[in-house]
C-alpha angles and dihedrals in degrees: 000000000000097000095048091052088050096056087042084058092045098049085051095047086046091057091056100054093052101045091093080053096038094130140171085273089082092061097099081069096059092066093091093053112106100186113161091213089041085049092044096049086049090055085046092064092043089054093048091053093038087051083050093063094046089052096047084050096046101054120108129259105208083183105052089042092054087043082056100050105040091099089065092048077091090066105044095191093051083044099057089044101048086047091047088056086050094044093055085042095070089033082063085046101048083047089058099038081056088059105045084052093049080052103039091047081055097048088051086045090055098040096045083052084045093044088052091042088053083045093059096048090052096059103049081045087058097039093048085045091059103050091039086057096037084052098049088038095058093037084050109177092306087088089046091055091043090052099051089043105057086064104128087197136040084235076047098049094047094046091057089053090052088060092048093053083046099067099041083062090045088056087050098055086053098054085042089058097037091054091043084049092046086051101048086055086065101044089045091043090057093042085055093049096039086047087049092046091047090049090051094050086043092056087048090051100053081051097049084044089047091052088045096054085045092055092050091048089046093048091049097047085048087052098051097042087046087054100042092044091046095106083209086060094043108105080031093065098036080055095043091050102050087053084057092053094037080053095046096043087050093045088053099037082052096052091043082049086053098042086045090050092048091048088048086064088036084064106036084058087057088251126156113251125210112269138195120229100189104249122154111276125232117254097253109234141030111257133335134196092221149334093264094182126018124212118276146023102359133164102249115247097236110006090063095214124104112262127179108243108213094196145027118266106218097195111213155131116308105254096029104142120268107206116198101257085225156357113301162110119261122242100182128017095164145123135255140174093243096034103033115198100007142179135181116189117205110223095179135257096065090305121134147170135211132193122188147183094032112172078209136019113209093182126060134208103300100017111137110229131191133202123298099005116132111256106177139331130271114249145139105276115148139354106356138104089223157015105288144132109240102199124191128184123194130184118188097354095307130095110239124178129296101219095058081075110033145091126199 
């Protein structure tokens, strides 16, 4: 008995010596620990590198996607649309990688406060280990020896050696949970520096995602203006560009024609309609660099021929917040070729709005809206040679101008 009390108190005065040494070599031990948090932290790393390859594989190509879509560049108006998919494509993409950043930013937050709990632990393992070995190491056996032998009885003599065995397990539970803690430290210390490594490629990502959105906006506006400015194109594209406004002012007199038609049963019912009670509308996005197109009769930039403008152009950055100008329902939140991403919102009365070439929507067909609330995000969709909010107001089935409503 002696003997085997002895060795537990070696091996634990052993494991003191070599903490400070305690290195990655001891790792082929570790396979036998079956510690839900070690194991936790382990399938952690996996997922993180398995997260990294999605990621290399998710990123954009502008290249490959030009190189796709050269073919359309013949029909202008397939062309816009099919770069307008692609374009929403990677906006979809740069709003998950910013999750996964707000996430990932939160994963590193929990495991650093998990990393300094485990620390702490360590320490106060360590301390208790010290004094437990310096203790055993001054008392040496002959404790062990005095203490069997003060038995007055055999039963009392046996009993005396049980606690004894008792505390050399006791010591080697100890050394057992100070090395599973240790180990847990370096597994959470790598998940820590692995997390750390996949947020700084994700924020890269949502850069290279955001320059590849930029080139094939800027490809796009360079096409358009390249077609429109082609002398040989040039009655083609006047002609080209009243059929878009012919489109968009059919899209919206058929959805005035709809919404008259609902509030005609509305009424019949005895229901209440939306009204508009004439208050000042919201300027109806976030910040602009500058009004690009007035309201009203204009020379057009590139087709060289005077055109009515039936809204205001509020040139600014792809993503800067669109508000809904005023109360209401909406009665599109939809996509064409000539509009792109589009809404019109109903106030009542005969007064609507409408909101075109959003690089997002964040309202949908029905949604009730009040003033003031984003509804989607300012881009490049449709027929257009830049980022800008084209807003449109009508009132009884004509446009009228913006600025008798709004408020800067």
């Amino acid at each position: 008995m002696k003997k085997k009390i002895a060795a537990l108190l070696t091996v634990v005065l052993a494991a003191a010596l070599l903490i400070n040494n305690f290195s990655s070599s001891s790792a082929t031990s570790y396979s036998s620990i079956t510690s839900d948090s070690i194991r936790e932290k382990e399938e952690g790393i996996k997922k993180a590198e398995e997260e990294r390859k999605e990621l290399e594989n998710s990123l954009t190509n502008a290249q490959n996607i030009k190189k796709q879509l050269e073919a359309e560049k013949k029909d202008l108006n397939n062309y816009i649309t099919q770069l307008d998919i692609k374009l929403s494509e990677i906006q979809d993409n740069i709003a998950r990688l910013n999750e996964q950043i707000t996430q990932k930013e939160l994963d590193i937050a929990r495991t650093q406060e998990e990393l300094a709990r485990a620390r702490e632990v360590e320490a106060a393992q360590y301390e208790a280990m010290v004094h437990r070995i310096q203790y055993n190491y001054e008392q040496g056996d002959a404790t062990y020896w005095e203490l069997i032998f003060s038995g007055e009885s055999i039963a009392d003599i046996l009993t005396k050696v049980e606690y004894m065995e008792r505390i050399a397990a006791y010591d080697k539970e100890q050394l057992n949970e100070f090395m599973l803690n240790r180990q847990l430290i370096e597994v959470t210390e790598q998940q820590l520096l692995t997390d750390m490594a996949l947020l700084e490629e994700t924020r890269e990502g949502v850069l290279a995602e955001e320059a590849a959105m930029e080139e094939l906006i800027q490809a796009k506006m360079q096409t358009i203006k390249e077609y429109e400015n082609n002398i040989a194109n040039k009655e083609q594209a006047i002609k080209e560009y009243e059929a878009d406004i012919k489109e968009r002012n059919e899209i919206v007199e058929a959805l005035e024609a709809a919404i008259a038609e609902e509030k005609k049963r509305i009424m019949a019912a005895n229901g209440s309609l939306l009204t508009y009670d004439g208050g000042q509308f919201k300027f109806p996005v976030a910040s602009y660099t500058k009004l690009s197109s007035d309201y009203g009769m204009r020379m057009h930039p590139t087709l060289g021929v005077e055109k009515f403008h039936n809204g205001i152009d509020l040139a600014s950055p792809t993503g800067t917040a669109i508000f809904a100008a005023y109360d209401g329902k909406v009665i599109a939140a939809s996509y064409s070729g000539s509009m792109g991403n589009y809404i019109m919102i109903d106030h009542g009365d005969n007064l609507y709005t409408i909101y075109m070439h959003a690089s997002k929507l964040y309202v949908q067909t029905g949604d009730i809206v009040v003033r003031g609330e984003t509804i989607a995000a300012v881009g490049a969709t449709g027929r257009t040679t830049g980022p800008h909010l084209h807003f449109s107001v009508r009132l009884n089935g004509e446009y009228v101008s913006p600025w008798n409503y709004l408020s800067q």
